[in-house]
C-alpha positions as CSV (number, residue, x, y, z in Angstrom):
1,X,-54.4,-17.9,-188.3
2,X,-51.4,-19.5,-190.5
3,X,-52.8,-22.4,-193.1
4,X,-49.8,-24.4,-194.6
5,X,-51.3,-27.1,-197.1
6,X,-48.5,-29.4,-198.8
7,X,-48.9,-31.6,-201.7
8,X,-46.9,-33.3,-204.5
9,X,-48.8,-34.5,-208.4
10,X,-48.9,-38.1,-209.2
11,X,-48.7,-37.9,-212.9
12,X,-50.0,-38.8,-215.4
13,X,-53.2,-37.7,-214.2
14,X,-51.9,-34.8,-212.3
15,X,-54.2,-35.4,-209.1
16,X,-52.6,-33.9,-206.1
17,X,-51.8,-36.4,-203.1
18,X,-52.1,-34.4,-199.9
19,X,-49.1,-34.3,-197.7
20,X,-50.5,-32.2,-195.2
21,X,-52.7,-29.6,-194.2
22,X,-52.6,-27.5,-190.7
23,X,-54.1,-24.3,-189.3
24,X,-52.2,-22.6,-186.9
25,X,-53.1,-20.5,-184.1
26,X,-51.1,-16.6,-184.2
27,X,-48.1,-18.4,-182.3
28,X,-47.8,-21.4,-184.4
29,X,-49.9,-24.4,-182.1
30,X,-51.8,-26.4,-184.8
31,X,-55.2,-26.2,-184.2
32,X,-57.2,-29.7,-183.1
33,X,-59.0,-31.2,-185.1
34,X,-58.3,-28.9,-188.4
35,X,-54.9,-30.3,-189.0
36,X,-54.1,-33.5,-191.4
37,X,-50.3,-34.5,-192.3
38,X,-49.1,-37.9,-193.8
39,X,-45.8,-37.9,-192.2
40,X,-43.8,-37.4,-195.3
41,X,-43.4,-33.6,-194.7
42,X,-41.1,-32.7,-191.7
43,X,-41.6,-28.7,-192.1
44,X,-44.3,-27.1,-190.8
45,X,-44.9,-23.3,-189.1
46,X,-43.4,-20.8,-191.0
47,X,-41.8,-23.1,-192.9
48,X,-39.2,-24.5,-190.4
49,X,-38.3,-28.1,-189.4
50,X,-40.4,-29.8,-187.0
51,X,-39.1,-31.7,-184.6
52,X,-41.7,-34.3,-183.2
53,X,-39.3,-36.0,-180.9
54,X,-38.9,-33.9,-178.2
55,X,-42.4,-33.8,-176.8
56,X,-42.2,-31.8,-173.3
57,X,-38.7,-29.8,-173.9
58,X,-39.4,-26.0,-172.9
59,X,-42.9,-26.6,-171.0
60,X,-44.6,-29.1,-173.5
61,X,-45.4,-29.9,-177.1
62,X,-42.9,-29.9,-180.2
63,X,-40.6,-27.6,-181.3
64,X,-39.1,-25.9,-184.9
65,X,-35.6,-25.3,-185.4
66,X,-35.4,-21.7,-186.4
67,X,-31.2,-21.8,-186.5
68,X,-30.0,-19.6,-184.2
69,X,-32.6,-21.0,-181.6
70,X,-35.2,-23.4,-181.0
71,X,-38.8,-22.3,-180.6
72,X,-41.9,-23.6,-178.7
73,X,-45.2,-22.8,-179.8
74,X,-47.1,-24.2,-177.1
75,X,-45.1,-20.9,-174.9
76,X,-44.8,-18.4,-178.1
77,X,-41.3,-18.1,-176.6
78,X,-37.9,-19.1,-177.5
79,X,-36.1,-22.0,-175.3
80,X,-32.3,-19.5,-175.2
81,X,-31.6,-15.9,-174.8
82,X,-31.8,-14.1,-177.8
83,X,-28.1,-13.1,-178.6
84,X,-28.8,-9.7,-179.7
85,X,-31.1,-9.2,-176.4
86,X,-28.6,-5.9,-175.7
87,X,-29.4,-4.1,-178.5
88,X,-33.4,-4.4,-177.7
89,X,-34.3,-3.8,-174.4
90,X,-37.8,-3.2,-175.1
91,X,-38.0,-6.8,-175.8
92,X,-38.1,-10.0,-173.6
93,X,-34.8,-12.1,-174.4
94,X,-37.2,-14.8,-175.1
95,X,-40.0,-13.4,-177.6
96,X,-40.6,-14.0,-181.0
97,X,-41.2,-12.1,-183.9
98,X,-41.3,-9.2,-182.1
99,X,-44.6,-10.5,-179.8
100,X,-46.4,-9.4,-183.1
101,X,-46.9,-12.9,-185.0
102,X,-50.3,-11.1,-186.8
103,X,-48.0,-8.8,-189.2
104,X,-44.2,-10.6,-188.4
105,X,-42.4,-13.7,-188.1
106,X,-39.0,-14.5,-186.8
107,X,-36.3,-14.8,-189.3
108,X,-33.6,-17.2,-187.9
109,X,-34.3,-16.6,-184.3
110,X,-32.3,-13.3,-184.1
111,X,-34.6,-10.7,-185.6
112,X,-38.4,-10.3,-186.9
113,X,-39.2,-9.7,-190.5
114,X,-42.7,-8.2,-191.3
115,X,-44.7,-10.0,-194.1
116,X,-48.5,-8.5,-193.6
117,X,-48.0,-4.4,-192.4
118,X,-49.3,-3.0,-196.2
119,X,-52.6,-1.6,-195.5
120,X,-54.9,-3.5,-197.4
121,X,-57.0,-5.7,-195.2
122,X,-57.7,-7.9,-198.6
123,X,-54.5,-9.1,-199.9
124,X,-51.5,-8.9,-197.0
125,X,-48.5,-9.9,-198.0
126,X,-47.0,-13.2,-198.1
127,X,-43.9,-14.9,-196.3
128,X,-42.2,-15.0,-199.6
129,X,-42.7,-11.2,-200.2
130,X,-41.7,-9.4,-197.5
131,X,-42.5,-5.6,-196.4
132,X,-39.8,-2.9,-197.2
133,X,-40.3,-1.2,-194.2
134,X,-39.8,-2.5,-190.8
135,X,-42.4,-3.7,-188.9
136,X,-40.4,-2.7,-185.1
137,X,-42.9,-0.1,-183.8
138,X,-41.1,-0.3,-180.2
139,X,-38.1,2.3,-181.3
140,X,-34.8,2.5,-183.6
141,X,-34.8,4.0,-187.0
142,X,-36.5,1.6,-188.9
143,X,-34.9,-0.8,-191.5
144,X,-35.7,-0.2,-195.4
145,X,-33.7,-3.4,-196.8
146,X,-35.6,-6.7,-197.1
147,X,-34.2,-9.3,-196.1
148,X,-34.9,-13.0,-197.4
149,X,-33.8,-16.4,-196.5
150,X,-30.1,-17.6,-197.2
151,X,-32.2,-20.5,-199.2
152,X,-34.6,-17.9,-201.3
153,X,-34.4,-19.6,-204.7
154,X,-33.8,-16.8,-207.8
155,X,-32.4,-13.1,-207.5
156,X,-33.4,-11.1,-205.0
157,X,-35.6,-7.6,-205.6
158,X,-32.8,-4.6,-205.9
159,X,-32.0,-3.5,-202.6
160,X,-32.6,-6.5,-200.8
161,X,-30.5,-8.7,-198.5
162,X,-30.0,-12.3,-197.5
163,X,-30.3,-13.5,-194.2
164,X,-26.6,-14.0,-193.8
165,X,-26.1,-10.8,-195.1
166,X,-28.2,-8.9,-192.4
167,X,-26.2,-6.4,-189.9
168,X,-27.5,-8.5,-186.9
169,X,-26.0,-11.3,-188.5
170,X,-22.6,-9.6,-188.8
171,X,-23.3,-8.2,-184.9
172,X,-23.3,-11.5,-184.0
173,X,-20.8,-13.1,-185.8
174,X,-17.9,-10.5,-184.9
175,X,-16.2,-12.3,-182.2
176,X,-16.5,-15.5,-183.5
177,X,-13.1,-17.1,-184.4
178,X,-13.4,-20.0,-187.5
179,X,-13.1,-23.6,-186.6
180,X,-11.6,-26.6,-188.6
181,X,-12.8,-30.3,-188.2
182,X,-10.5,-32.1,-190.4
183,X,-11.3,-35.9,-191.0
184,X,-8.3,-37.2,-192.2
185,X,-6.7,-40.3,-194.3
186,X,-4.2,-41.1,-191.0
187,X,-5.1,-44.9,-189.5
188,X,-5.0,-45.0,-186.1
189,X,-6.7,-48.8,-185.5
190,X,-9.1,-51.2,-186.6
191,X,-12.8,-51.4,-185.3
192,X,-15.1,-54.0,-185.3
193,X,-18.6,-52.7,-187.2
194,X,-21.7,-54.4,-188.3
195,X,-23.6,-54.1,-191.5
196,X,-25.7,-51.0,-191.8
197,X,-28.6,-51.0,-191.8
198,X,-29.1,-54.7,-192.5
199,X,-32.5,-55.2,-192.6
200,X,-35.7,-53.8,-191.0
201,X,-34.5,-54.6,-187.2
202,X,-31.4,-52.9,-187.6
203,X,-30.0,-56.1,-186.2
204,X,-26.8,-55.9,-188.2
205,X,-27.7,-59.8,-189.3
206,X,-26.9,-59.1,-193.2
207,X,-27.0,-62.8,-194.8
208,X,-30.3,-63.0,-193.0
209,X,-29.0,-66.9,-190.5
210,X,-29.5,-64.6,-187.1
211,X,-26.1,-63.8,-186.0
212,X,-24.7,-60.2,-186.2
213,X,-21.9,-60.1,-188.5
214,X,-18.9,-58.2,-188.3
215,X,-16.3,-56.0,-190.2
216,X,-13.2,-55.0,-190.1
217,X,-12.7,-51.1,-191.2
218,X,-9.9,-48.6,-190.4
219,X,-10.5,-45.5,-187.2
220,X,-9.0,-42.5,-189.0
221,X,-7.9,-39.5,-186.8
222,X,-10.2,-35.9,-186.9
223,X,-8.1,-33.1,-185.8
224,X,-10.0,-30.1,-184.6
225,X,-8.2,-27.1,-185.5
226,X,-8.9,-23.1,-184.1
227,X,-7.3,-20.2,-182.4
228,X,-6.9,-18.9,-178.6
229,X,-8.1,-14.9,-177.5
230,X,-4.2,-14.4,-178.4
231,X,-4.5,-15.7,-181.7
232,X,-2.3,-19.0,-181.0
233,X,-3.1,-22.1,-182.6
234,X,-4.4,-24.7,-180.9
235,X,-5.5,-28.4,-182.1
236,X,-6.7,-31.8,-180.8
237,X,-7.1,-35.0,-182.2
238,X,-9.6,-37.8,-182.1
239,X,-10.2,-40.7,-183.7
240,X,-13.3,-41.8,-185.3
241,X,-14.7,-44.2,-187.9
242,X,-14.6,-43.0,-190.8
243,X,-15.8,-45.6,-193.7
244,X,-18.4,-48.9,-192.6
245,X,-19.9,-51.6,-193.7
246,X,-23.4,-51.1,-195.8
247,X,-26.1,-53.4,-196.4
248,X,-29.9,-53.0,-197.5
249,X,-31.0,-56.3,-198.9
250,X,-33.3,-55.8,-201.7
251,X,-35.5,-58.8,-200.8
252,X,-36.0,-57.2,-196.8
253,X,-35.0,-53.4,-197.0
254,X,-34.8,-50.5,-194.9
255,X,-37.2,-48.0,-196.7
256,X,-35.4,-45.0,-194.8
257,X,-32.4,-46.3,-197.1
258,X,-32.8,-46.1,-201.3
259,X,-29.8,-47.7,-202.0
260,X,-30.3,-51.3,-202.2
261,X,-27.4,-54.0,-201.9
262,X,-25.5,-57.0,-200.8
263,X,-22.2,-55.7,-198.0
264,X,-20.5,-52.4,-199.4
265,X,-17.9,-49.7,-198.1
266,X,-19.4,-46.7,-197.7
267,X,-18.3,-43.3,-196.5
268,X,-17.0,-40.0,-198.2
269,X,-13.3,-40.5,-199.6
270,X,-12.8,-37.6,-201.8
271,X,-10.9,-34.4,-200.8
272,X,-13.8,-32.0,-200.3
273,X,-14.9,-29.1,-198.1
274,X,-17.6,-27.6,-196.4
275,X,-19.2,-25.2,-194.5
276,X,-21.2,-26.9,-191.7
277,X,-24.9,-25.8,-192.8
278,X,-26.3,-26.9,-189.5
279,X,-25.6,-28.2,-186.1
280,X,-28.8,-30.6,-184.8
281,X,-28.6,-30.4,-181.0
282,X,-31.7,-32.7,-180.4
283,X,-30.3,-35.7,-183.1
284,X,-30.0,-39.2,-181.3
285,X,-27.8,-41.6,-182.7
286,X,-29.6,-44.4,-185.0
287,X,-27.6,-47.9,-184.5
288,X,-26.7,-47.9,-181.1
289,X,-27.3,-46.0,-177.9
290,X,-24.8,-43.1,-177.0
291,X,-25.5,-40.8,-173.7
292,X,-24.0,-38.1,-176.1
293,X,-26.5,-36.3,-178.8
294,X,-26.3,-34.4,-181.4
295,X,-24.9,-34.2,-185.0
296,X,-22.7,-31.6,-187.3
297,X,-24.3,-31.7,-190.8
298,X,-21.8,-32.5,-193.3
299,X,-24.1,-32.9,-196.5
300,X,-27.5,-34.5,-197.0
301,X,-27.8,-37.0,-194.4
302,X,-24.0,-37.9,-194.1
303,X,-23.0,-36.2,-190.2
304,X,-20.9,-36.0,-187.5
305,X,-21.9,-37.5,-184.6
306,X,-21.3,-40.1,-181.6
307,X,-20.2,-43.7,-181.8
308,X,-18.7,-46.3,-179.4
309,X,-17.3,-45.7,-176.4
310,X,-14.1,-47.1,-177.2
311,X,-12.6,-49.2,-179.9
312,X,-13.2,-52.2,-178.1
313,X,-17.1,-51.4,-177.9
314,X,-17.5,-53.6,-181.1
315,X,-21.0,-53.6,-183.2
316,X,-21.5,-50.0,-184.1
317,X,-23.2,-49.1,-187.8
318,X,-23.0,-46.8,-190.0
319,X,-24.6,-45.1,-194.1
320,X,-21.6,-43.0,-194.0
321,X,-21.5,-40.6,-191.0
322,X,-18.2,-40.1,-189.2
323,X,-18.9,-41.7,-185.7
324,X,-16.4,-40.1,-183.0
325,X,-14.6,-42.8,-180.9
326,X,-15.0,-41.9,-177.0
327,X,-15.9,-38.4,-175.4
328,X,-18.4,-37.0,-177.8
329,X,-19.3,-34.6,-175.6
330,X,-15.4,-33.1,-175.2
331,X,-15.1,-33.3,-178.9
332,X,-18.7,-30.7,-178.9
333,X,-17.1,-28.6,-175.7
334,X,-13.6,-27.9,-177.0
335,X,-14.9,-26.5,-180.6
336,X,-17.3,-24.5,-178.5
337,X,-14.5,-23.3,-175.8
338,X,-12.4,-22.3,-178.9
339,X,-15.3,-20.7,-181.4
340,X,-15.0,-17.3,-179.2
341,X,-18.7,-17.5,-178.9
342,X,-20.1,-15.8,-175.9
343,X,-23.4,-17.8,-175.8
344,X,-23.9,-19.7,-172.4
345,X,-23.9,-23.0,-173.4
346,X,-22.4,-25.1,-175.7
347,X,-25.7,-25.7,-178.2
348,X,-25.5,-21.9,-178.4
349,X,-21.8,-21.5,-178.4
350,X,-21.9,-24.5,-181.5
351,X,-25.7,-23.4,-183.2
352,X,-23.7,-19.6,-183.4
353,X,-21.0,-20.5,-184.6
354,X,-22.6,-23.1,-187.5
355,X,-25.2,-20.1,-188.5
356,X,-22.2,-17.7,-189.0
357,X,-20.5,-19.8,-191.4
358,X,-17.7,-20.2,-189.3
359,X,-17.0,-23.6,-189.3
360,X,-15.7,-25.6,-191.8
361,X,-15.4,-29.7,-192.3
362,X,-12.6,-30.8,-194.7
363,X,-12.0,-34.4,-196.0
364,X,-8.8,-35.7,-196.8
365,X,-9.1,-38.0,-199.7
366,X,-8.7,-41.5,-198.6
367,X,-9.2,-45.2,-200.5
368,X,-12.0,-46.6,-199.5
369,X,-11.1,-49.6,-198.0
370,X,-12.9,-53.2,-198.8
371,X,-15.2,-54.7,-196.3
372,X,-13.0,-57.6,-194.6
373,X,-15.5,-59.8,-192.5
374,X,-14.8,-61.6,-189.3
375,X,-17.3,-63.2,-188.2
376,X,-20.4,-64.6,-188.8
């Protein structure tokens, strides 16, 4: 049994408000009726993010994002075959931890990592403290290094490894080819936005009469830049709204939103790269209905993801994500088709590539441009 118990101090009388608390069963179900959680936390078995909005996917019940997979504890199984599958044969392409969640967990969705195999039945080990030796008793020579999360705050002890760092990692990451989104400072249109959020119906109605106002901002192109199996470049453009329109009213605001104000720009313009920390599969987009999910993480909660249809599909939002214009799900397939990835889908083909560090999102710097209204 796993017990996670989360909590924050409300000085100055440093009493602890509970955030959650949950029991878990070996493969990570919460337990009924010995489980509490506020809704503030969004992290739960073995520290990974929950995600409470796909009840059902994989055979029932919610799931955790482990980054190279997605993993349900109502089966104990992963939902995808695991990509180093070949070099295990005494495992199921599909188990976790190493079907041993009593001494092990599962790293990142590739390999196990022991945290309770020293012999005191008093004082195991923790998940921040992991075994030196490897906890595979099913074959292979046995792996001395511990290994820690990319995200393990302070130095590491001597000897030891980040996730990113492990040989499986590399293993996986050989054939993989880097990718460039590139959101650039080119115009290629106008569109026709509301305010973002507006107010608690997300109704886009800013000034508060009941109409949905409108905005006027530039579509910017995105070029997606990689290589063939020959080593030939190959590109293709979109285009994609870039900067929108922002409005939280102080006196009726959004609470998912902390900035509070009357109609703003809003949207990255500095030059500035990154490395994609994380590609969300499962995200749905916020303002308006796509058919298309989910998101490239850019940085905190500013992502790549769907918008409109088409330029003429007037009315889309946004608090600073770049919203592709059109084919969402092309704009997913061809950075997939061109990662080298040899996952079977494209959520594989993408998740691999993102957890390899092989895909990068670069901003050209570009004013932002004033909100223009245009109707009322």
């Amino acid at each position: 049994m796993q017990r996670n118990t989360y909590f924050d101090y409300s000085p100055p009388l440093i009493l602890p408000n509970i955030k959650g608390h949950i029991d878990y069963y070996p493969f990570g179900s919460a337990m009924n009726t010995r489980s509490y959680s506020s809704g503030a936390y969004r992290y739960g078995f073995n520290g990974k993010e929950l995600d409470k909005n796909e009840e059902g996917m994989g055979g029932g019940g919610s799931t955790y994002d482990y980054g190279f997979r997605i993993y349900n504890p109502a089966l104990g199984k992963f939902l995808s075959v695991d990509p180093l599958s070949a070099s295990y044969p005494w495992y199921t392409p599909y188990q976790f931890a190493g079907n041993k969640p009593i001494i092990a967990i599962d790293l990142d969705g590739l390999e196990e990592l022991c945290v309770n195999d020293n012999t005191s039945s008093t004082e195991p080990n923790t998940t921040t403290q992991p075994a030196a030796e490897s906890c595979n008793q099913n074959g292979g020579t046995g792996n001395t290094q511990q290994t820690y999360a990319d995200d393990f705050v302070g130095p590491l002890p001597e000897g030891s490894i980040r996730a990113s760092e492990s040989p499986n990692m590399n293993s996986v990451a050989a054939g993989l080819r880097n990718v460039t989104i590139t959101i650039t400072a080119t115009k290629n249109g106008v569109y026709q936005c509301r305010p973002y959020p507006a107010n608690l119906n997300h109704d886009g109605d800013a000034n508060g009469d009941g109409d949905e106002d409108r905005y006027e901002v530039p579509v910017y192109n995105v070029i997606v830049t990689g290589t063939d199996d020959l080593g030939n470049l190959i590109t293709k453009t979109y285009i994609a709204i870039r900067f929108a329109a922002y409005s939280n009213s102080s006196s009726n605001p959004d609470p998912d939103y902390k900035i509070q104000n009357k109609v703003s720009t809003c949207g990255l313009a500095d030059e500035q790269t990154y490395k994609c920390p994380k590609y969300k599969d499962y995200y749905e987009t916020q303002n308006r209905f796509s058919p298309y999910g989910g998101c490239f993480v850019v940085t905190g909660t500013f992502y790549i993801h769907a918008g409109p249809n088409s330029i003429s599909e007037a009315g889309w939002g946004s608090a600073g994500c770049v919203e592709i214009i059109g084919d969402f799900g092309d704009f997913k397939n061809f950075i997939a088709n061109i990662s080298g990835s040899t996952a079977a889908n494209t959520p594989d083909k993408l998740i691999e590539l993102v957890n390899a560090k092989k895909l990068t999102i670069k901003y050209i710097e570009a004013p932002r441009p004033p909100v223009k209204k245009i109707s009322d």
